[in-house]
PyMOL CGO cylinders between C-alpha atoms (Angstrom):
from pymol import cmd
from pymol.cgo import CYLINDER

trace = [
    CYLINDER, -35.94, -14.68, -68.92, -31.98, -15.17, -68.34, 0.3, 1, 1, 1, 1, 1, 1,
    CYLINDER, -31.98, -15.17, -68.34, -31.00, -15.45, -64.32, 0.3, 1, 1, 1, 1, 1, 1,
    CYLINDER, -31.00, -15.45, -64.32, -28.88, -13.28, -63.39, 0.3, 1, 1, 1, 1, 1, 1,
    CYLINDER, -28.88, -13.28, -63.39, -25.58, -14.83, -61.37, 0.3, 1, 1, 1, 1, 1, 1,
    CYLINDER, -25.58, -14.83, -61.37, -23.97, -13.27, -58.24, 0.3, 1, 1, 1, 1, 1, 1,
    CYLINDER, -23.97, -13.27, -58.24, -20.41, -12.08, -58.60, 0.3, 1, 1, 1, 1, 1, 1,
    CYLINDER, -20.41, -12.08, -58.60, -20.45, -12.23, -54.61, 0.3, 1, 1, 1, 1, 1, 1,
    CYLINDER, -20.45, -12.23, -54.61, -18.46, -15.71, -53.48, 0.3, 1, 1, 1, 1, 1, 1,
    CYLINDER, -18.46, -15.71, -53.48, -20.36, -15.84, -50.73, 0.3, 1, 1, 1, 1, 1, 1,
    CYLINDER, -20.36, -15.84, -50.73, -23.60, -15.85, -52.41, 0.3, 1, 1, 1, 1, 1, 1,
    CYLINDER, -23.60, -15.85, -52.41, -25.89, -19.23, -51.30, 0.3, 1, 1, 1, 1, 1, 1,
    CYLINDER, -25.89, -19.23, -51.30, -23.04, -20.26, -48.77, 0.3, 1, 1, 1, 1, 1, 1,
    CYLINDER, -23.04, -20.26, -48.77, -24.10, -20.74, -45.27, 0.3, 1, 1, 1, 1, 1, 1,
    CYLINDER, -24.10, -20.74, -45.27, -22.01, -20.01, -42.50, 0.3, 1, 1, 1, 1, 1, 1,
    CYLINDER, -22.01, -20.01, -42.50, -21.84, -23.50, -41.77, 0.3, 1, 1, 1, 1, 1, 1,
    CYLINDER, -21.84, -23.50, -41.77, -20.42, -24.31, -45.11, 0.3, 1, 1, 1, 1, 1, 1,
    CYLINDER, -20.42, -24.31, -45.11, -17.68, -21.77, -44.83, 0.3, 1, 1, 1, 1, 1, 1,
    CYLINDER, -17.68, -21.77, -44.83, -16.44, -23.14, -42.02, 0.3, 1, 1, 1, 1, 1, 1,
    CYLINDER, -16.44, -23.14, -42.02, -16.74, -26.85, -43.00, 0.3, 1, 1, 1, 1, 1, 1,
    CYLINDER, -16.74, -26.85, -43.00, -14.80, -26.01, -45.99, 0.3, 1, 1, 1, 1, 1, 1,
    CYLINDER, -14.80, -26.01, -45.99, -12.36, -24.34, -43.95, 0.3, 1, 1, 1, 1, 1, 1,
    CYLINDER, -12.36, -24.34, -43.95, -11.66, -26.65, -41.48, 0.3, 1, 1, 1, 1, 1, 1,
    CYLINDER, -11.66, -26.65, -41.48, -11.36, -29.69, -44.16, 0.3, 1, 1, 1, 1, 1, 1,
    CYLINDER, -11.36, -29.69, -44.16, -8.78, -27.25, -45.68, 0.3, 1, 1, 1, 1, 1, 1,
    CYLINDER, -8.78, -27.25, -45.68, -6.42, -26.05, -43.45, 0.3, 1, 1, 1, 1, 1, 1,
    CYLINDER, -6.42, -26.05, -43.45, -8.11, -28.25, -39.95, 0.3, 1, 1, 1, 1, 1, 1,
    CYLINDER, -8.11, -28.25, -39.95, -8.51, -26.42, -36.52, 0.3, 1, 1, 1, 1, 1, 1,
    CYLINDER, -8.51, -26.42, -36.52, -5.02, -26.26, -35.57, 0.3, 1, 1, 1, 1, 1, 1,
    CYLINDER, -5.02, -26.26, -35.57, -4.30, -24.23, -38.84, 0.3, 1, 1, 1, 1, 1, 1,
    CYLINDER, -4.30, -24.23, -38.84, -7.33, -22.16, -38.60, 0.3, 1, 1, 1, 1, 1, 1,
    CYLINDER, -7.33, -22.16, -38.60, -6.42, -21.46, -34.79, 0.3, 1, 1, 1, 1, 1, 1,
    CYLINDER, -6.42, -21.46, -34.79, -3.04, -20.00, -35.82, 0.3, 1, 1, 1, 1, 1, 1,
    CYLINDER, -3.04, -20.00, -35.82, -4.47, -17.46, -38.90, 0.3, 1, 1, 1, 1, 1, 1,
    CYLINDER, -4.47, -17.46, -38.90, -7.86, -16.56, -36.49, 0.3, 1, 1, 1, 1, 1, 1,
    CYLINDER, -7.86, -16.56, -36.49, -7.05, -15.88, -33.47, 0.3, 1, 1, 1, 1, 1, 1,
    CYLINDER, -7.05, -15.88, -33.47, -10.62, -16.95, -31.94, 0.3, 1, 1, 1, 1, 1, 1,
    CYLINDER, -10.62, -16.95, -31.94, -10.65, -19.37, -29.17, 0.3, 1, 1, 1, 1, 1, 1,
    CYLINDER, -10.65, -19.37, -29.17, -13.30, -21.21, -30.49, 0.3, 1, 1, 1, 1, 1, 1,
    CYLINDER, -13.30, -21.21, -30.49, -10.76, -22.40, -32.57, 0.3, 1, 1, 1, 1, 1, 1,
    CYLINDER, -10.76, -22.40, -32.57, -7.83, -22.95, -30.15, 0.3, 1, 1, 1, 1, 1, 1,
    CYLINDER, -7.83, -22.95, -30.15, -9.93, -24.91, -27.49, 0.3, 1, 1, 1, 1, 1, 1,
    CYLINDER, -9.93, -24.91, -27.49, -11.86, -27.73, -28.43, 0.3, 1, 1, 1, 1, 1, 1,
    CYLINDER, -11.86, -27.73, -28.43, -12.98, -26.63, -31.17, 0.3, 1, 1, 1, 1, 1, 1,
    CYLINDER, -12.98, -26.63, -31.17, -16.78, -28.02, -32.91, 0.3, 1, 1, 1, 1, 1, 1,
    CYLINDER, -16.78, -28.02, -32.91, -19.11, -26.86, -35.98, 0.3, 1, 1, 1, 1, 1, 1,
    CYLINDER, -19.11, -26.86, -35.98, -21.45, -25.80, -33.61, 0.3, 1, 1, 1, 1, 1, 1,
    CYLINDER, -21.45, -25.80, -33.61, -19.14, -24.31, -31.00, 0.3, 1, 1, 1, 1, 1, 1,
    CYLINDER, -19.14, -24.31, -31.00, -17.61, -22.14, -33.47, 0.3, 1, 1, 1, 1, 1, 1,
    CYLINDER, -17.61, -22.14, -33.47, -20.84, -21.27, -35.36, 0.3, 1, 1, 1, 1, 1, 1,
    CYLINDER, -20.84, -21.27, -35.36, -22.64, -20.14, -32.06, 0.3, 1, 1, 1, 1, 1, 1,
    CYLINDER, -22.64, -20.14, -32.06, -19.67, -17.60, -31.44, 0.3, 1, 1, 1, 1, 1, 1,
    CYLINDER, -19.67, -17.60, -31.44, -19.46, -17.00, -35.38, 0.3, 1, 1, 1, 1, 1, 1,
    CYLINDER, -19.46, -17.00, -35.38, -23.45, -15.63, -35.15, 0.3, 1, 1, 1, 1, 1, 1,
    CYLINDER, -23.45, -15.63, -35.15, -22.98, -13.92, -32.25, 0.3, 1, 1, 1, 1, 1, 1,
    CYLINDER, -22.98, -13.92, -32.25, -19.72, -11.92, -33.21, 0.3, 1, 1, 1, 1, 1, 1,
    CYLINDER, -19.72, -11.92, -33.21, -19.09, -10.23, -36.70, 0.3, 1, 1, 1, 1, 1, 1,
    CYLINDER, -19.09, -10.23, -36.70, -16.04, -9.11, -36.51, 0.3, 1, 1, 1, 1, 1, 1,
    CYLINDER, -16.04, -9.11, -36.51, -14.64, -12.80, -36.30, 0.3, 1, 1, 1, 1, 1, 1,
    CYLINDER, -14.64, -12.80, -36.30, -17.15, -13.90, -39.01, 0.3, 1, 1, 1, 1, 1, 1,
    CYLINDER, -17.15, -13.90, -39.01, -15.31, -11.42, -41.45, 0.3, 1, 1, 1, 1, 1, 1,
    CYLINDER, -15.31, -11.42, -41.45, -12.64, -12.83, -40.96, 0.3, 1, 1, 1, 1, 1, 1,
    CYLINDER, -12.64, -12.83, -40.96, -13.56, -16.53, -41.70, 0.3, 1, 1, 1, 1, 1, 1,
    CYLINDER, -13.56, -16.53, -41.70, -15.64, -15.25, -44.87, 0.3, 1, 1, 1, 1, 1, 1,
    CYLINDER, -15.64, -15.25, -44.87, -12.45, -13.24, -45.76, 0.3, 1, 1, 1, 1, 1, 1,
    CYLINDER, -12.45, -13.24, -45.76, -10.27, -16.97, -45.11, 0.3, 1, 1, 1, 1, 1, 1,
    CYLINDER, -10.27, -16.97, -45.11, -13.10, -18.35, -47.43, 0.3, 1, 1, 1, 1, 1, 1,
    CYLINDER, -13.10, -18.35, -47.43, -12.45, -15.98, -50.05, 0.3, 1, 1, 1, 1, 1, 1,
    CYLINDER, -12.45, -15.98, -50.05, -8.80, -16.08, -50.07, 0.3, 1, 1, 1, 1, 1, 1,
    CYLINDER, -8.80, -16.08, -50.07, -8.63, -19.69, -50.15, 0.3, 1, 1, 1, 1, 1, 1,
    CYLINDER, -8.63, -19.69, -50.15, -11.29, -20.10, -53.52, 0.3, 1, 1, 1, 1, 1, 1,
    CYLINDER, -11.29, -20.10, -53.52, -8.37, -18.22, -55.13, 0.3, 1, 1, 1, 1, 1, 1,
    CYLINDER, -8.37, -18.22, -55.13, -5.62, -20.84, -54.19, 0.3, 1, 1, 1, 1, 1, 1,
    CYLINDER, -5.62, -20.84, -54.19, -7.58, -23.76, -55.76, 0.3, 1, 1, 1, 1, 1, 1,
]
cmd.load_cgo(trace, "trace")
């Protein structure tokens, strides 16, 4: 049997991963300025930023959508 592979860039990628990526991409100060989350802004943590993250999906589409963008600049 041949696997089948998801064309969906988020497929296997925790939340936590997204955002690790992210912040050793652009850091928190750059992240800050293109989401406008405070979680972000004001000391911002992993686990500060995932507990909000969970708890609010309009803000996680927008750091998946970040995530995506950012696979096509590398």
């Amino acid at each position: 049997m041949s696997e089948q592979q998801s064309n969906d860039p988020l497929h296997g990628k925790t939340l936590k991963f997204i955002l690790e990526t992210l912040v050793e991409q652009y850091g928190w100060e750059e992240m800050a300025r293109r989401i406008r989350i405070n979680c972000f802004a004001k000391d911002p943590s992993i686990n500060s930023s995932l507990t909000f993250l969970r708890k609010t999906p309009w803000a996680r589409e927008k750091v998946e959508s970040l995530y995506i963008k950012s696979l096509s600049k590398k």
